[in-house]
Every structure is written in C-alpha cells, then in structure tokens.
C-alpha positions as a printed NumPy array, in Angstrom:
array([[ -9.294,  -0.022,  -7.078],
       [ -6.69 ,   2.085,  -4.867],
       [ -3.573,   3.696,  -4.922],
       [ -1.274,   3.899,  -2.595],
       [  2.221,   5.376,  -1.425],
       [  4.855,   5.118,   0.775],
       [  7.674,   7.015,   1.516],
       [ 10.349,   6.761,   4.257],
       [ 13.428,   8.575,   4.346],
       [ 16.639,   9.618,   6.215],
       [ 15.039,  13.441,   5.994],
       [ 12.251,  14.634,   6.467],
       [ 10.303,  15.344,   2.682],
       [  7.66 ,  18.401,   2.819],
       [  4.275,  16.251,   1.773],
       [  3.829,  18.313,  -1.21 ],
       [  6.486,  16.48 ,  -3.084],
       [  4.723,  13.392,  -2.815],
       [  1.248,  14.481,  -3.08 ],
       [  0.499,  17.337,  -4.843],
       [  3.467,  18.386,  -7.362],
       [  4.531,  16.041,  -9.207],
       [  3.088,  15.34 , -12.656],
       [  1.925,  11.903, -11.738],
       [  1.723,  12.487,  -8.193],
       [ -0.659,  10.193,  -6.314],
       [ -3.161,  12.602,  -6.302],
       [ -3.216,  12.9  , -10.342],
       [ -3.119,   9.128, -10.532],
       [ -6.876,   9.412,  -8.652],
       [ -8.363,  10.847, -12.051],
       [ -5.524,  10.559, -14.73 ],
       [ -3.81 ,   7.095, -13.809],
       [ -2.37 ,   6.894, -17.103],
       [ -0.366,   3.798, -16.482],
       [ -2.859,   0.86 , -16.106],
       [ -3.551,  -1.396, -18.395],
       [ -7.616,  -1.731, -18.493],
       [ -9.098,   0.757, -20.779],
       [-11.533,   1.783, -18.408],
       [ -9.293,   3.997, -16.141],
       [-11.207,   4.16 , -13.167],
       [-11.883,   6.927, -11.109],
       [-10.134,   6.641,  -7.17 ],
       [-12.698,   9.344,  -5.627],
       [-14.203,   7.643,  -2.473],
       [-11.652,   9.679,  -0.408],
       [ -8.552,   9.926,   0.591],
       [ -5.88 ,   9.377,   3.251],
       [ -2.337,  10.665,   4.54 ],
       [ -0.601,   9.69 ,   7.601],
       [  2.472,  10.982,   8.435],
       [  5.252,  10.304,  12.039],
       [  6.659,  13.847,  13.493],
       [ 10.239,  14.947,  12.514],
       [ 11.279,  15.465,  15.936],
       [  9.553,  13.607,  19.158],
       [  8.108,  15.504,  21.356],
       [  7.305,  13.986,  24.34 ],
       [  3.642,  15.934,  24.566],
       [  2.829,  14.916,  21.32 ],
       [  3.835,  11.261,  21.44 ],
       [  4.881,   9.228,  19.085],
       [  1.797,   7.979,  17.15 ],
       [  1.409,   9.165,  13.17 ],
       [ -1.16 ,  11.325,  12.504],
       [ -3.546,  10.953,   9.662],
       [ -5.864,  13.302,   7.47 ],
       [ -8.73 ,  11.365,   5.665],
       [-11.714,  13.086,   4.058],
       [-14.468,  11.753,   2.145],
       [-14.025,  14.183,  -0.541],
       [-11.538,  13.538,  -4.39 ],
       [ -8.402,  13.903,  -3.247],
       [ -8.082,  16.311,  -5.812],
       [-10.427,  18.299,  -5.234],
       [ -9.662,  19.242,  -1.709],
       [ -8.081,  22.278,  -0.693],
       [ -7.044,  21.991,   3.126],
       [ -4.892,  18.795,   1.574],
       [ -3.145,  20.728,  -0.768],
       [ -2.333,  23.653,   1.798],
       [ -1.265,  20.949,   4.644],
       [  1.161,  19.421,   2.471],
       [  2.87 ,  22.996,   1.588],
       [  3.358,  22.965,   4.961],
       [  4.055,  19.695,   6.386],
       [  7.917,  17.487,   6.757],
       [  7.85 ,  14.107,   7.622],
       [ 10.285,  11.212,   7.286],
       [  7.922,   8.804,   6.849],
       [  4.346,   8.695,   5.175],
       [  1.915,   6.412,   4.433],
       [ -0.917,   8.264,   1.787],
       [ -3.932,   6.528,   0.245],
       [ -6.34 ,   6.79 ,  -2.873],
       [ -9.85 ,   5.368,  -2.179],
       [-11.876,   3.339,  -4.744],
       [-14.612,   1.687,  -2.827],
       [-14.962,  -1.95 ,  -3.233],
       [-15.938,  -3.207,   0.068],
       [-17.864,  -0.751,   2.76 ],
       [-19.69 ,   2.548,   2.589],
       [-18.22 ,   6.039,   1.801],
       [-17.499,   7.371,   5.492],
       [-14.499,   8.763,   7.041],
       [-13.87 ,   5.43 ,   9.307],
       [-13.513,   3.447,   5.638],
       [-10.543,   6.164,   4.217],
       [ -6.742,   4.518,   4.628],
       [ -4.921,   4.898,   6.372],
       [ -6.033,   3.26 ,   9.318],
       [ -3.914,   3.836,  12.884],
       [ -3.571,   1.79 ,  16.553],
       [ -0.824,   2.764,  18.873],
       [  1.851,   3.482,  16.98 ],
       [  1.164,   1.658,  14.024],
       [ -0.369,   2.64 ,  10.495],
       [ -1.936,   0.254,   7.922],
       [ -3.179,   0.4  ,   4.621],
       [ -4.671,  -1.877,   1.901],
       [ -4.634,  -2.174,  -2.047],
       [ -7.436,  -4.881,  -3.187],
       [ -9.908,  -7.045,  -1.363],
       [-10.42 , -10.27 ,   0.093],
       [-12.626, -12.278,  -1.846],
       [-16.242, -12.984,  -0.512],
       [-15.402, -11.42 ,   2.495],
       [-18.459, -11.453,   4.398],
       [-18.499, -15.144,   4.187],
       [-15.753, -14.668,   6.261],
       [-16.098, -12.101,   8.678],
       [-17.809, -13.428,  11.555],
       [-15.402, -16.307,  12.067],
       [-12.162, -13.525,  11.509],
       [-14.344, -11.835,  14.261],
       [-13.748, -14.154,  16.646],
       [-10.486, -15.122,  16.336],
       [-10.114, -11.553,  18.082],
       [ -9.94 , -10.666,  21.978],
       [-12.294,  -7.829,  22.863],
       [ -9.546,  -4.931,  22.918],
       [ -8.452,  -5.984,  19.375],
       [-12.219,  -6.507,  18.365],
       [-13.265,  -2.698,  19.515],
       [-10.608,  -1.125,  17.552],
       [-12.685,  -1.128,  14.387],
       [-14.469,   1.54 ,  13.516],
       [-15.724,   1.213,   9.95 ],
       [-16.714,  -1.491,   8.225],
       [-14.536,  -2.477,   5.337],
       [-12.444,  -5.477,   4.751],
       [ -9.347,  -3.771,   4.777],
       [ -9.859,  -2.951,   8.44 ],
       [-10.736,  -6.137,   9.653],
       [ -7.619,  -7.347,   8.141],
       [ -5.561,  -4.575,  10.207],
       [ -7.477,  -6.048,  13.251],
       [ -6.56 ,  -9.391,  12.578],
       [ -2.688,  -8.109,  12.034],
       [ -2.808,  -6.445,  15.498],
       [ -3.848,  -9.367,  16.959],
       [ -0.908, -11.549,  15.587],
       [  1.06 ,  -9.053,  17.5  ],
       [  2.987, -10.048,  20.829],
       [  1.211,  -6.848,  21.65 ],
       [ -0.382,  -4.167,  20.207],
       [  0.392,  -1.311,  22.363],
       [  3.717,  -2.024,  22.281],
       [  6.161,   1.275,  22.434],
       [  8.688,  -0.586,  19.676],
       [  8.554,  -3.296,  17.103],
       [ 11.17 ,  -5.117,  15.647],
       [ 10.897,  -5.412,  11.714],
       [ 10.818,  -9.488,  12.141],
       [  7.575,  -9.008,  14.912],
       [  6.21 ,  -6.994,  12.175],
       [  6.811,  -9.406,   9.305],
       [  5.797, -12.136,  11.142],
       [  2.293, -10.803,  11.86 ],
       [  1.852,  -9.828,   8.186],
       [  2.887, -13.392,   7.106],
       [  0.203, -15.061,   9.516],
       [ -2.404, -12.643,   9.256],
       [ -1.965, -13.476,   5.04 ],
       [ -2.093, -17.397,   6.378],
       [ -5.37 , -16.814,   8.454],
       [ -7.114, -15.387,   5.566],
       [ -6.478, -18.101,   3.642],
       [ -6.954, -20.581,   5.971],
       [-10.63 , -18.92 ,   7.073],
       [-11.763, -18.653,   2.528],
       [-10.275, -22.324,   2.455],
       [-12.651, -23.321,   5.623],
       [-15.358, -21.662,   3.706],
       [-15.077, -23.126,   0.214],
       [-14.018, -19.42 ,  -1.318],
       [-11.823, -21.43 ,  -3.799],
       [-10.782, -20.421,  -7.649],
       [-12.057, -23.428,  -8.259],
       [-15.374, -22.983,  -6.972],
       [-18.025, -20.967,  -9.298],
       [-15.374, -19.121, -10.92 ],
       [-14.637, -17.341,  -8.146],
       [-11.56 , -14.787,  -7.755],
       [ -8.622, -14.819,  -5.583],
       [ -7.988, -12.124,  -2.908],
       [ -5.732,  -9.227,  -3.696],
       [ -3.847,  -9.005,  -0.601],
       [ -1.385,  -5.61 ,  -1.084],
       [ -1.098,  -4.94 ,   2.519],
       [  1.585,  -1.701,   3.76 ],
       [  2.496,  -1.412,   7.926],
       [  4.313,   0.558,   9.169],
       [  5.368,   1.809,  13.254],
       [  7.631,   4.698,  11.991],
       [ 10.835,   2.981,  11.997],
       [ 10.778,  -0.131,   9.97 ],
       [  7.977,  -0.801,   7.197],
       [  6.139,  -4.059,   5.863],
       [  4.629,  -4.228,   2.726],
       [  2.951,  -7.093,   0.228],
       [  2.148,  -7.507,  -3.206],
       [ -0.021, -10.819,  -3.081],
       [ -2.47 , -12.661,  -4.629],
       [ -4.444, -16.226,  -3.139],
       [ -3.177, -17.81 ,  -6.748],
       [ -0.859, -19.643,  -8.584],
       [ -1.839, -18.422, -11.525],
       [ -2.643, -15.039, -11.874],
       [ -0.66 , -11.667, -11.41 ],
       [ -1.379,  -9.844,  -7.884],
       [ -2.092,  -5.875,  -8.355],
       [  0.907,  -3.721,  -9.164],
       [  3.213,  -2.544,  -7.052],
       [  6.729,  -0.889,  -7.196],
       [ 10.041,   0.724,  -5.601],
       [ 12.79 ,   3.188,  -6.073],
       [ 15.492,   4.176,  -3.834],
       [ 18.038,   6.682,  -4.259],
       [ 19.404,   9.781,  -2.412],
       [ 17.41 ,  12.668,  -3.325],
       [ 13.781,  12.764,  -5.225],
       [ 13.898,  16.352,  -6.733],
       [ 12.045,  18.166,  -9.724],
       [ 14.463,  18.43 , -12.518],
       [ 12.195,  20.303, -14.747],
       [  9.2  ,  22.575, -14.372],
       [  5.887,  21.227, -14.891],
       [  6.053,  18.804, -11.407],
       [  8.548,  16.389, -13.869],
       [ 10.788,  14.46 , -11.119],
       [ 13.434,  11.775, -10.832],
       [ 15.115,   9.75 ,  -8.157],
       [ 18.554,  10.773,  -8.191],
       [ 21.691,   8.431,  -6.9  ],
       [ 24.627,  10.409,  -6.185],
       [ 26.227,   6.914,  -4.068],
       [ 25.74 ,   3.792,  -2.558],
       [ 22.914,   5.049,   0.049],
       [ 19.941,   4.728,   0.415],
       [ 18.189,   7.905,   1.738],
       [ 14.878,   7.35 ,   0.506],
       [ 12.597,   4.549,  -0.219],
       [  9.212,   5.068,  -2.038],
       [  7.139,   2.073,  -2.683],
       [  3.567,   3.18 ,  -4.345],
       [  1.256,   1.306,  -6.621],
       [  2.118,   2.95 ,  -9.637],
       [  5.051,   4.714,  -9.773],
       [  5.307,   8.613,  -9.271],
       [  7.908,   9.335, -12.559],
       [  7.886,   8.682, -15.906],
       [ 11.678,   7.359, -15.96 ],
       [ 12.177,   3.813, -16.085],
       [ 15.656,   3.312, -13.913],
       [ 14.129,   4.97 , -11.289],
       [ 11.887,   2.168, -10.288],
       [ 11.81 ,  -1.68 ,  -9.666],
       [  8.499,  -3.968, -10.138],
       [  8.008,  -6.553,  -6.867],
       [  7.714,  -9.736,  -7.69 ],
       [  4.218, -11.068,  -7.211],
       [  3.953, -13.234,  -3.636],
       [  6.745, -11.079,  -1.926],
       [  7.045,  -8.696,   0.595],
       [  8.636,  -6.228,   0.976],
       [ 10.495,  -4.901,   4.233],
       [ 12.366,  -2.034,   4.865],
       [ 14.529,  -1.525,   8.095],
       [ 14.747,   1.469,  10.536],
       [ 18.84 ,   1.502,   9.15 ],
       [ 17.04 ,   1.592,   5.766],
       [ 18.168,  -1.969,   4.443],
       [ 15.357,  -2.751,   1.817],
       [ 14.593,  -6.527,   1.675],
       [ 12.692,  -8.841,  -0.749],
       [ 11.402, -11.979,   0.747],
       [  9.17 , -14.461,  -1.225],
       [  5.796, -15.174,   0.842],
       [  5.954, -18.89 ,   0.437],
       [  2.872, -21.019,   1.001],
       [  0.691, -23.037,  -1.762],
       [  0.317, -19.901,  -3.867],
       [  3.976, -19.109,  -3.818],
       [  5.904, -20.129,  -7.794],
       [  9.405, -20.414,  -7.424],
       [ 11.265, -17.981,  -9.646],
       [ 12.815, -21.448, -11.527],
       [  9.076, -22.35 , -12.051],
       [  8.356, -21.33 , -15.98 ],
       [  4.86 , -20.629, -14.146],
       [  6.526, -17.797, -12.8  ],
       [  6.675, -16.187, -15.778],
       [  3.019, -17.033, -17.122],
       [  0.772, -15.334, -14.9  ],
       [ -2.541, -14.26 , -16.185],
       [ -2.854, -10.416, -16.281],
       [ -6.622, -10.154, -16.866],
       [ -7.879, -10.217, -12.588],
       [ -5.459,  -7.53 , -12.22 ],
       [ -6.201,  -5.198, -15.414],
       [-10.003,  -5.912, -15.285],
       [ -9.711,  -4.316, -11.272],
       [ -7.379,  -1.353, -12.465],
       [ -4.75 ,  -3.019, -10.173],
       [ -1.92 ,  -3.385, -12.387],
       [  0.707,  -1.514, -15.093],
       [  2.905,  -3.018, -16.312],
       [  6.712,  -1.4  , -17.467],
       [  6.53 ,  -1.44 , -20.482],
       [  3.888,   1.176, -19.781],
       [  6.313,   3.48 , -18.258],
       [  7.484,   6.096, -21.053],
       [ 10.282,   8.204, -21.244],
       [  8.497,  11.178, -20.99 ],
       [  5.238,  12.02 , -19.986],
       [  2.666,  10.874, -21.911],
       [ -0.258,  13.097, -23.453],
       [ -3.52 ,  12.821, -22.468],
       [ -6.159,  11.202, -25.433]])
C-alpha cells in the first residue's frame, strides 16, 4: 500500500532532505522499500503527494498548506525533485500512492487539504462501498461538496471535518483535533458494524485505519487496525535536534545534542538505517504532537483496544499487515544500509 511522512520542526527543513536525498528517502521507499516484510515488495507508483505550511505568514498568501500531487512515480518526476531543492518548510505532510481504493487521478493523490487543514491516509477501510452512502449522509452539504475524488481515504477526511466544531475554523486546538480523529475512527466502525463488515463474517479483513492531520501547528496521527488480533500497518517516530547527512551517499541520522525536541518525523517506514534513531507506535495509538512540540502517545481505546498487561498484546498476527506491504518490523532495520539482491 502507501507510504507516508511527516515532518514538523522548530526550523524550517529544505524538502529535499526529506524527499529526495536520503538513501531511503520516501521517494526510494516507492520502488526499493527494502524494509517490509512480504517478499513481494510492491511498487508505490499511482502518484504522489507533498504538502507543505509557509515559513513566514504572509498575510496575501494566507495561511493554508500548499500541496503538489501528480499522477506520475514519484521518482520519476523532475519538477518534484527541483521544488524540493528549493523549498523550506517547518512542517510537511508527503505521500506515496499505491492504489487500493479509487482511480489513478490527481483528486485521489494525498495529501488532501480544507481550510487550513491537511490529511492523509495509510490503508483502507474494509468493504468500503458497503459503506459509503450511509457515511454520505451523515454529512451537511458544505462538508459533502468538499470531495473531489473518489477514494476512501477522502471520504474519511470528510467525515473528520465534519466531527469538527467547524471546519473553517482559523485555529484548532490539538484536543479539537484529537477528538475528531477519535470519533471519526468510532463512526467507521460503528457504520462496518451496522453493515455486518465483521472479521467474523466470510473471512473478511479489518480496516487499516493510519490516519495523519495536521493544521500547521499541532499534528494527529494513528496507527490502527478494527482488530484485536492482528498488527495494524507500520508506523514510526524519531525526534531529536538536527536530521543531517553524516556521510556521502544521502546516509543520515537524527542527532540529539539535548533534551529538545526540534524535530519530529513520523513516516511509515523509517527514513535511516540506525536503530536509536527511531521508535515503533504501538498498534491502536495515536499519536499527537503539540504546536510547543510535546509528542504524546495515547492508546485509542474501544473494543479493539489490548491493554499493554494483556499477553494479547504481544501476540498479534503479522500476516494482514505483511501480505498488504504495510508493515516492517525492527528487527529489519540494519546498521548499515543494506544491499540490494
């Protein structure tokens, strides 16, 4: 399925040290993601997005992110690369497309925008068109005509917005934003429950649910899964105070030089080979990070949610996850880079 990345920072970073130089940059994991676990290594070439807030508001501008999608392999596209040469940011959302649910168009490429909010998507939500036309209208009109494409990643952004106070809103607190995530997660359970979409039922799968938001100051992100018993797709973090290249060939590290945090990365696989730079989220958590750049875990808890004192916790099934290309694992993560087969 897709990758995805987001960093947020005290500084700005130029986009080229997320997307294009390092070794295992997001853009290499499209064709070479080395770290999964299925043998298959799938290909993440139904496009591509970046989003990305200004450095410095400008009242002309605004204060909504800006994005740059294309239909095209992210790695094969050459206005990308010579953007992020010349772009700074403090906080970017970027996506890797592998299409599981809607057509290849530029309305179906992550990240998707409203206002000043930014959303993206890792997975799919099982059966969904058995579900669509009753998500459709739990929606008022102005929510309902924000869609543009036709994938269930969107719809799910849709039904976030309107779990929202309000939408337009100029600011959000990190708590309005968490609490939207957590009941738009509780809808779409609620509407595959009301439809029979159980494990349970014709072996069916659970929904991957890694949803990222983000309104430029504070950020929400999930790794879930609608199951007790299996593992939700991959997803990691590392914080530090400067992300740097310490060796030629695009080899970097996350550096800590003191207590702060300066930068936060979360990304579905992670962007170095070194294994104290990153931490694995816990499947059925989220993730939130705070405009003062507090990073905090909070379990989603709901009939899916194992208690780390469950010794359930620790059995989750692997195989949904790997047979998708949604997970890696840590002990995947070498010391050095690996060579290619």
């Amino acid at each position: 399925m897709c990758r995805l990345l987001i960093y947020k920072g005290t500084s700005p970073v130029q986009l080229s040290h997320l997307l294009t130089r390092p070794c295992h940059s997001i853009i290499n994991q499209a064709f070479d993601s080395r770290l999964r676990v299925d043998l298959r290594r799938p290909i993440n070439g139904d496009g591509f997005g970046v989003g990305w807030y200004d450095s410095v508001y400008d009242e002309e501008l605004g204060r909504q992110p800006c994005i740059f999608t294309s239909v095209t392999p992210a790695w094969n596209n050459i206005n990308l690369t010579r953007l992020a040469e010349k772009i700074k940011s403090p906080l970017v959302f970027a996506h890797v497309r592998a299409t599981t649910a809607g057509s290849l168009s530029l309305d179906n490429c992550h990240p998707f925008i409203h206002g000043k909010l930014m959303f993206m998507h890792n997975g799919s939500i099982e059966e969904f068109p058995r579900i669509k036309r009753r998500l459709q209208q739990q929606l008022p009109d102005h929510i309902f005509n924000v869609v543009n494409g036709n994938t269930d990643s969107e719809w799910s952004f849709a039904l976030f917005l309107s779990k929202l106070p309000d939408a337009n809103a100029e600011s959000f607190s990190h708590r309005v934003l968490q609490n939207a995530m957590l009941e738009t997660i509780a809808t779409l359970n609620q509407l595959a429950e009301d439809a029979g979409i159980t494990q349970a039922c014709s072996q069916r799968s659970p929904s991957l649910m890694n949803f990222c938001v983000t309104d430029g100051e504070s950020v929400v992100a999930t790794r879930y899964i609608s199951s007790r018993h299996d593992e939700a797709a991959s997803l990691w973090f590392s914080s530090g105070t400067t992300f740097s290249e310490y060796a030629d060939g695009g080899h970097y590290k996350m550096s800590k030089a003191d207590k702060r945090e300066n930068i936060i990365m979360v990304a579905s696989e992670p962007l170095t080979f070194e294994k104290a730079d990153w931490m694995e989220i816990k499947t059925n958590y989220m993730v939130v990070i705070t405009p003062k750049m507090n990073l905090l875990q909070i379990p989603i808890i709901d009939k899916f949610y194992v208690p780390p004192s469950d010794p359930e916790s620790q059995s989750r099934a692997t195989d949904l996850a790997a047979a998708k290309g949604l997970l890696n694992s840590r002990r995947n993560i070498p010391n050095a880079p690996l060579t290619p087969p």
